[in-house]
C-alpha positions as CSV (number, residue, x, y, z in Angstrom):
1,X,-12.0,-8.5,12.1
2,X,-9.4,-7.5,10.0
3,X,-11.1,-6.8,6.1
4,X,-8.6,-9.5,4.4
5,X,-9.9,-12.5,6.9
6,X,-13.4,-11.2,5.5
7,X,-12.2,-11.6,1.8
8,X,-11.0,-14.8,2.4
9,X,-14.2,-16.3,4.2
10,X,-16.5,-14.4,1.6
11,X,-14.1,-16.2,-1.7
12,X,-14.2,-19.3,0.1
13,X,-18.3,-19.1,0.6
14,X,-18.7,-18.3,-2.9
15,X,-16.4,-21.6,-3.8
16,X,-18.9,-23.5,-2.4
17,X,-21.9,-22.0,-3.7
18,X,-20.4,-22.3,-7.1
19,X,-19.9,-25.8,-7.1
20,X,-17.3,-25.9,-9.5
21,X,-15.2,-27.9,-6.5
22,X,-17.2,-30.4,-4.9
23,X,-17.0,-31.6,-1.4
24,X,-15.3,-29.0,-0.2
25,X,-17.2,-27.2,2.2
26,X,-15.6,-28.7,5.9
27,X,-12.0,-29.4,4.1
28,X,-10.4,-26.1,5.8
29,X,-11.8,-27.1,9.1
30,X,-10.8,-31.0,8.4
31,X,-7.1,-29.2,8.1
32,X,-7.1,-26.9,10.5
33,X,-8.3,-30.5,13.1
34,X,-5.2,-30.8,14.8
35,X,-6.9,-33.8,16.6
36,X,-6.9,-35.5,13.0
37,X,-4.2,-38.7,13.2
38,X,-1.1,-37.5,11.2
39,X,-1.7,-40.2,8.4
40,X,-4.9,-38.3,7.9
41,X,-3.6,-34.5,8.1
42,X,-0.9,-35.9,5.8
43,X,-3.6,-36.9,3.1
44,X,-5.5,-33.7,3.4
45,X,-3.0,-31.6,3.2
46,X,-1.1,-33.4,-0.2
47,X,-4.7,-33.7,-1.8
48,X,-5.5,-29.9,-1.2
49,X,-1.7,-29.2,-2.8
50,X,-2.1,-31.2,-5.3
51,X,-5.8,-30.4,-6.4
52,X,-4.1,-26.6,-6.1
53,X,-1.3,-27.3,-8.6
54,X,-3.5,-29.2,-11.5
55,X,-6.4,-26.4,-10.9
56,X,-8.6,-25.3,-11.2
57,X,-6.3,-22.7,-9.1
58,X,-8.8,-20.0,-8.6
59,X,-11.0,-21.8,-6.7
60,X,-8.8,-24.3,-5.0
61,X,-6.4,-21.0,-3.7
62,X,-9.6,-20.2,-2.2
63,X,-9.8,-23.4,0.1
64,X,-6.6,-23.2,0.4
65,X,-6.7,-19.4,2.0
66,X,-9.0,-20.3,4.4
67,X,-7.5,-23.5,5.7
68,X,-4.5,-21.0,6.5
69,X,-6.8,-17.9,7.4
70,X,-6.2,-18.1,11.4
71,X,-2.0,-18.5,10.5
72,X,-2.2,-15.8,8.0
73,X,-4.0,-13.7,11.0
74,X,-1.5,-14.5,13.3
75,X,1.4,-13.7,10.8
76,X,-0.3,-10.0,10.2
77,X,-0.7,-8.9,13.3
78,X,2.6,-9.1,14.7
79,X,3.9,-6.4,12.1
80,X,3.7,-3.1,12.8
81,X,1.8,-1.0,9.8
82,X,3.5,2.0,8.4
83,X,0.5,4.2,6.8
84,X,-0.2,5.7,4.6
85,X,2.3,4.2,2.2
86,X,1.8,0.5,3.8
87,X,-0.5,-0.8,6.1
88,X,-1.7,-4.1,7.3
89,X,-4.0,-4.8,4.9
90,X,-0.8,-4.4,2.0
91,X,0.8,-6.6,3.8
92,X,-1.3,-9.2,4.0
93,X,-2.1,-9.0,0.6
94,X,1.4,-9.7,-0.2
95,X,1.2,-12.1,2.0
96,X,-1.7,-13.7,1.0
97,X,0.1,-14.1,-3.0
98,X,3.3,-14.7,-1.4
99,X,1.8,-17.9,0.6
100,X,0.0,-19.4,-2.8
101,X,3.6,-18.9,-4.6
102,X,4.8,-21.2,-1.7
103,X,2.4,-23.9,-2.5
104,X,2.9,-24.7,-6.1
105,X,6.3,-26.1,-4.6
106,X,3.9,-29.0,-3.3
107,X,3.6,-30.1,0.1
108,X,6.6,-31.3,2.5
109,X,7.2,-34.7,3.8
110,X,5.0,-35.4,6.4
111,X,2.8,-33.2,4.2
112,X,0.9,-32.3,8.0
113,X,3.9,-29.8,8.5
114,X,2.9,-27.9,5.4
115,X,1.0,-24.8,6.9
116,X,4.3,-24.4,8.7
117,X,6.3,-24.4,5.5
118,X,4.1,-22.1,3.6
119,X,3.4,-19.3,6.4
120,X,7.1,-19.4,6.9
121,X,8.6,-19.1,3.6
122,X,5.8,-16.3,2.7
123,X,6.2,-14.4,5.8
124,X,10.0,-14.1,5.2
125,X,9.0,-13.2,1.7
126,X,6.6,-10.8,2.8
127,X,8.9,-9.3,5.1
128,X,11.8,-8.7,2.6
129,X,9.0,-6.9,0.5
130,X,8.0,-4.8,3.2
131,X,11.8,-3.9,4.1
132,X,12.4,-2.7,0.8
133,X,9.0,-0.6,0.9
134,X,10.0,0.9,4.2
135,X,13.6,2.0,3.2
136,X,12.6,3.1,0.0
137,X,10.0,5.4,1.4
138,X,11.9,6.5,4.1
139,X,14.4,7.6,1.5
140,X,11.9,10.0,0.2
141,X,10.4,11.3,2.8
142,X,12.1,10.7,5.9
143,X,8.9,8.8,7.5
144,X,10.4,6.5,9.7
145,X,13.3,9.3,11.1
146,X,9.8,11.9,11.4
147,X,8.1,9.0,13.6
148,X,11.1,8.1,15.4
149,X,11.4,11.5,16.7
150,X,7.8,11.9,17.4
151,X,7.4,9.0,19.7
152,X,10.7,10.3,21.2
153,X,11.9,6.2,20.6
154,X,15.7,5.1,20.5
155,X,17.0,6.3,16.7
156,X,19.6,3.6,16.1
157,X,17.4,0.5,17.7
158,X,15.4,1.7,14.7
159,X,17.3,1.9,12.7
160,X,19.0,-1.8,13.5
161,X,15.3,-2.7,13.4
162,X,14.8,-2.0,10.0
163,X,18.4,-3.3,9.1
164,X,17.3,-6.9,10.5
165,X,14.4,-6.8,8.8
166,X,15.9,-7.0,5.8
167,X,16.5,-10.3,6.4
168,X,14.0,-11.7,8.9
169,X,13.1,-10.3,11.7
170,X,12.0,-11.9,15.3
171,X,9.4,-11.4,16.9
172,X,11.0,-9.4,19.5
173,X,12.5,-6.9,16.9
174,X,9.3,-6.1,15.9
175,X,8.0,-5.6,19.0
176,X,10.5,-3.1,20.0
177,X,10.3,-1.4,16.5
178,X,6.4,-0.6,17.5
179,X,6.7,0.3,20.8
180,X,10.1,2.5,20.7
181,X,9.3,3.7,16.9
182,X,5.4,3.8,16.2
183,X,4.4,4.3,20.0
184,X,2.3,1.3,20.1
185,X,1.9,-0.3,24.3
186,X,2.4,-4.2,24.7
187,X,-1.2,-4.2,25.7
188,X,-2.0,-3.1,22.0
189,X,0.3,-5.6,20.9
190,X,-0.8,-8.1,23.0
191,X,-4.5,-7.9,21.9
192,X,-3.4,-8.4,18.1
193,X,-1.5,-11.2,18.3
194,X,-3.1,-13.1,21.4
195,X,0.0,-13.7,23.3
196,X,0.6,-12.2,26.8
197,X,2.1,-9.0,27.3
198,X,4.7,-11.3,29.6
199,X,5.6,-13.2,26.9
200,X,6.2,-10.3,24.5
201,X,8.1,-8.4,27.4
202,X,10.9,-11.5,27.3
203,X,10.5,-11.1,23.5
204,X,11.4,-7.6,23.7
205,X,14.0,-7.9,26.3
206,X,16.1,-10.8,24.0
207,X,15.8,-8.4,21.0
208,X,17.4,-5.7,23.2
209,X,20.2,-7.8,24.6
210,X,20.9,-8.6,20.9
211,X,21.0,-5.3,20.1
212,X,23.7,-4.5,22.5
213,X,25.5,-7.9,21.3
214,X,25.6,-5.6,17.5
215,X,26.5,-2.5,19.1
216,X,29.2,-4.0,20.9
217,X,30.6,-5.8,18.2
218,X,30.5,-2.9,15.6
């Protein structure tokens, strides 16, 4: 298990020892119910917003972290780690603030399409962070051009790779950035993210064609 989906379970556990907010200690799997009627999801998800915004924020961000924990899982590991000077764990992190910035703005309308909102406007966040990480590293070092060449992967996809993700990347971008620049196997990639290595193989192949598309236009 990765050590920030532990944080999150151990902040949330200590929440509900503490007491300090009641009735609280099913509410992330009441959100997470996806069986729940939409009236219902909507309610639960406003409430938990709301209780958020008036505070105490501390403890609510902490039901609020676990009720995302399996999105915020998901979201991590589909990007590739670039150690020493980022890894997964920074990332999710960054994440992890980004996705509590993202819920001050209160919940959408139908509130139930909230986790989408907040995982998706942090991710993108997140990403934009890590871009600028990555390029200003690379600048000093030449990490990503000294991996590239190790894993023998194609140079420029890389390097479109990390252009796109400047903005935000798909999935298939980044799962042709770790197999052609950090060496990773679908299999590897697969495992993280729980999707089928068929389904990342289309992924990869669309992210390809569009890199052709940019090379053709440039």
């Amino acid at each position: 298990m990765m050590q920030f989906t532990d944080q999150i379970q151990r902040a949330f556990a200590e929440t509900v020892r503490s007491g300090i907010v009641p009735d609280v200690e099913d509410l992330p799997e009441r959100l997470r119910d996806f069986k729940s009627t939409g009236p219902e999801l909507d309610r639960l998800w406003a409430g938990l917003l709301r209780h958020f915004q008036d505070g105490p924020r501390q403890p609510w961000a902490t039901v609020l972290l676990e009720a995302m924990r399996p999105d915020l899982a998901a979201a991590v590991a589909v990007v590739p780690a670039f150690p020493p000077f980022v890894t997964q764990e920074d990332f999710a992190q960054q994440l992890m603030a980004n996705l509590l910035t993202a819920a001050l703005d209160g919940p959408v309308a139908p509130a139930r399409w909230t986790p989408n909102r907040l995982i998706s406007r942090a991710a993108l966040k997140t990403q934009r962070w890590l871009a600028r990480e990555i390029r200003s590293f690379a600048k000093r070092v030449g990490y990503v051009d000294q991996k590239a060449a190790t894993h023998g992967g194609l140079g420029l996809p890389g390097l479109l790779v990390e252009l796109e993700m400047s903005r935000n990347p798909s999935a298939g971008m980044v799962v042709l950035y770790r197999q052609e620049v950090l060496g990773d196997t679908l299999a590897e990639i697969a495992a993280e993210c729980g999707l089928s290595e068929n389904a990342l193989r289309l992924r990869r192949r669309r992210a390809v064609e569009r890199i052709r598309r940019e090379l053709a236009a440039a």
